[in-house]
C-alpha positions in Angstrom: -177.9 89.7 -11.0 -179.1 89.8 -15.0 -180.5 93.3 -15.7 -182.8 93.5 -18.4 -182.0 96.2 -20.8 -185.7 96.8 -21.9 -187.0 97.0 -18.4 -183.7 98.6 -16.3 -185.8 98.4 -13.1 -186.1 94.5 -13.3 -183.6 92.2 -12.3 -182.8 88.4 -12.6 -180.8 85.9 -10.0 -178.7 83.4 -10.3 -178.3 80.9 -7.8 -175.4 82.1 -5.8 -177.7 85.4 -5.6 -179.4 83.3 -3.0 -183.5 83.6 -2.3 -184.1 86.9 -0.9 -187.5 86.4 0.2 -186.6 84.3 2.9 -182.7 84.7 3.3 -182.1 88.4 4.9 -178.7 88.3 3.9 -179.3 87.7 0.6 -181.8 89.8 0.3 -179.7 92.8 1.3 -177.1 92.0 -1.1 -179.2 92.2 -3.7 -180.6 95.4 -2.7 -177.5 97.0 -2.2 -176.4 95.9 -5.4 -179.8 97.1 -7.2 -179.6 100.1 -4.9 -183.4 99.6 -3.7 -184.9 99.7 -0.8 -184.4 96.2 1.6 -188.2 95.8 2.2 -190.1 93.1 -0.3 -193.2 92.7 -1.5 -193.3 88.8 -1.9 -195.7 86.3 -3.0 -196.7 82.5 -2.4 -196.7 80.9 -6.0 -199.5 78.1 -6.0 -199.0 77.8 -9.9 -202.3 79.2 -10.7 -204.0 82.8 -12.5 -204.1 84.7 -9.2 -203.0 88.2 -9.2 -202.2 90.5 -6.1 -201.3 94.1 -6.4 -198.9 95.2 -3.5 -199.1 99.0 -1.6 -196.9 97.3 1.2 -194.0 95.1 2.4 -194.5 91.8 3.4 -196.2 88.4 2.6 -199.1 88.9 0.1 -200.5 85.5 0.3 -201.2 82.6 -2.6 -200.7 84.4 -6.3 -199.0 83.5 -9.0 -198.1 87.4 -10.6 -197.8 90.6 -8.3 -197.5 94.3 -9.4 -197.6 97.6 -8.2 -198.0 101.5 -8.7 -195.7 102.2 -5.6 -192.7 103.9 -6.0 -189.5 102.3 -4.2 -191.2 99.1 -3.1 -189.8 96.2 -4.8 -191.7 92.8 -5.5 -190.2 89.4 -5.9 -190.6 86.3 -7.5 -188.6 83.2 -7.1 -188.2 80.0 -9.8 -186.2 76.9 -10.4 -187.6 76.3 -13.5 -190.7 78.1 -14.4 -190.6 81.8 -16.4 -190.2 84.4 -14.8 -191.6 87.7 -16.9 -191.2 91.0 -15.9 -193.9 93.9 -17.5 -193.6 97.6 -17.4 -196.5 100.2 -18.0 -196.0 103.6 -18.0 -196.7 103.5 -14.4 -196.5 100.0 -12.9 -194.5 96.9 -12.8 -195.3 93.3 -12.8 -193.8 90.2 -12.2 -195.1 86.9 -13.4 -194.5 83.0 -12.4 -195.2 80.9 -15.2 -194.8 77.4 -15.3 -196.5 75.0 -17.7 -199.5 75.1 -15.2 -199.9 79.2 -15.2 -199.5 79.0 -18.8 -202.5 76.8 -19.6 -204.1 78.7 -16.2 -203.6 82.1 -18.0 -201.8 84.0 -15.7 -200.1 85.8 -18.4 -203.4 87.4 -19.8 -204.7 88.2 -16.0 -201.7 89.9 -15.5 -201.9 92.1 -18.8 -205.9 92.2 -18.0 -205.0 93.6 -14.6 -202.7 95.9 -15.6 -205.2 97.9 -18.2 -208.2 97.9 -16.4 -205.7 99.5 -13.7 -205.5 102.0 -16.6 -201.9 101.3 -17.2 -201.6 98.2 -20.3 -198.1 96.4 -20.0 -196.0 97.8 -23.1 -192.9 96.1 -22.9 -191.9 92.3 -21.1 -189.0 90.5 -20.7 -188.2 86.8 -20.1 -186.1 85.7 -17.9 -184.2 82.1 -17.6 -186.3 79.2 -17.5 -186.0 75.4 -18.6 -185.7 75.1 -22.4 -188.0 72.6 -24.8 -184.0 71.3 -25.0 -184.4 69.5 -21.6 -188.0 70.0 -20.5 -189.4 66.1 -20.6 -193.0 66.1 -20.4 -195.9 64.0 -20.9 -199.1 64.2 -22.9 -201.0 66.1 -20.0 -198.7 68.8 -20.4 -198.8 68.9 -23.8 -202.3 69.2 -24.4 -202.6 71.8 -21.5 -200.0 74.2 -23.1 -201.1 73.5 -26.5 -200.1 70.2 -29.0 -198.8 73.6 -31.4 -195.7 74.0 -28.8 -195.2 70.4 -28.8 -191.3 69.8 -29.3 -188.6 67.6 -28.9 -185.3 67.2 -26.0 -181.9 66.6 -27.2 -182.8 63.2 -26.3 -185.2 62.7 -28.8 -188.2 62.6 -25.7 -191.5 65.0 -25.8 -190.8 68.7 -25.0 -192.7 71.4 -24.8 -192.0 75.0 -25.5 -192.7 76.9 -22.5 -191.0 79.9 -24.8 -192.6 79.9 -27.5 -196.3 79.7 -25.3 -195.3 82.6 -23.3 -194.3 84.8 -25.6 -197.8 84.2 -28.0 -199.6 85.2 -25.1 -197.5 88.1 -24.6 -198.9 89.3 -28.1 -197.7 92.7 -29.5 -195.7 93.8 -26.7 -192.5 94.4 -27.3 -190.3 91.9 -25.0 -187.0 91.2 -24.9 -186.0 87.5 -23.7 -182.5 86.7 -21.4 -183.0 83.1 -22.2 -180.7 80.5 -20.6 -181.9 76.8 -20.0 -182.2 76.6 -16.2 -181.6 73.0 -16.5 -178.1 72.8 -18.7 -176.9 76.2 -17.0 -175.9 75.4 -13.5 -175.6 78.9 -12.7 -179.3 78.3 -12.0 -181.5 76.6 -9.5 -183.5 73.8 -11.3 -186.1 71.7 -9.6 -185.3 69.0 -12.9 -181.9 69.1 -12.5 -181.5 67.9 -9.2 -184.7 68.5 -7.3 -183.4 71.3 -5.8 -185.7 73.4 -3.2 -183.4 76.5 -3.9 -184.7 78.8 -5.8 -183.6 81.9 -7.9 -185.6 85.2 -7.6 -186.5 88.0 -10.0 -187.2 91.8 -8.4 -188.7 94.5 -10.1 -189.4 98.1 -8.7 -190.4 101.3 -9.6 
């Protein structure tokens, strides 16, 4: 697991971490090794603006970011590709999927939006690894959805896009650290490009 230094209570996979929201054994390795509880809050990304807040265990249904108040109940994430961000308030803890689709969606600002009118505004955020504009062909569609200012180019000389660069302008003035590593050149990763892969790596966060 990658710890984030600017959020200690969120946490990173790698592939051989394995997809604790469906594999129990993997699931309670990682909790042991975070030393949190073994019960999930976990989510159903539909790559969308949807936001859930979780007060229990369990399934939580289609939502693309998922936070909470609750003391010792962690919530997960899982990517392949996509962003994973973490946010901290003073008294909550969010996690967000964001692929190019929940970036033109907004699910960035619905999660900051949820957070303060919960009374608790995100002030920190941390990236985790995702697919780099180094490797992420797209086409035009993409493009204009994210923005023609985060157009950019692959090693290859093909059309990129900067799913970095989005994410963190939307992010604002929070202070965030980023634990970038290109999902798609690092194979200690999951990625969907890479290979079309159906494994996934997750991110928990508790409070």
């Amino acid at each position: 697991m990658i710890r984030s230094e600017a959020i200690p209570n969120v946490a990173f996979g790698t592939r051989k971490d394995g997809d604790g929201r469906s594999d129990i054994a993997a699931r309670l390795q990682i909790s042991a090794e975070l030393d949190i509880p073994s019960d999930w809050a976990t989510i159903s990304q539909v790559h969308g603006a949807h936001v859930v807040e979780a007060d229990h265990a369990g399934a939580l249904g289609d939502a693309d970011a998922v936070l909470t108040h609750r003391s010792a109940l962690p919530i997960a994430i899982a990517t392949a590709d996509c962003v994973p961000i973490g946010l901290a308030g003073l008294d909550s803890i969010a996690l967000v999927h964001a692929g190019w689709r929940g970036v033109a969606a907004g699910v960035i600002d619905a999660a900051l939006s949820h957070m303060a009118d919960r009374g608790d505004p995100a002030t920190v955020a941390v990236i985790g690894p995702h697919i780099g504009d180094c490797c992420y062909e797209v086409g035009d569609e993409v493009v204009k959805a994210v923005g023609v200012s985060y157009r950019s180019n692959t090693r290859k000389g093909t059309q990129s896009v900067s799913l970095l660069a989005a994410v963190r302008d939307q992010l604002g003035a929070i202070e965030t650290e980023t634990l970038f590593s290109c999902t798609l050149e690092d194979d200690r990763f999951a990625s969907h490009r890479r290979d079309g892969t159906k494994d996934r790596q997750i991110a928990v966060a508790w409070l």
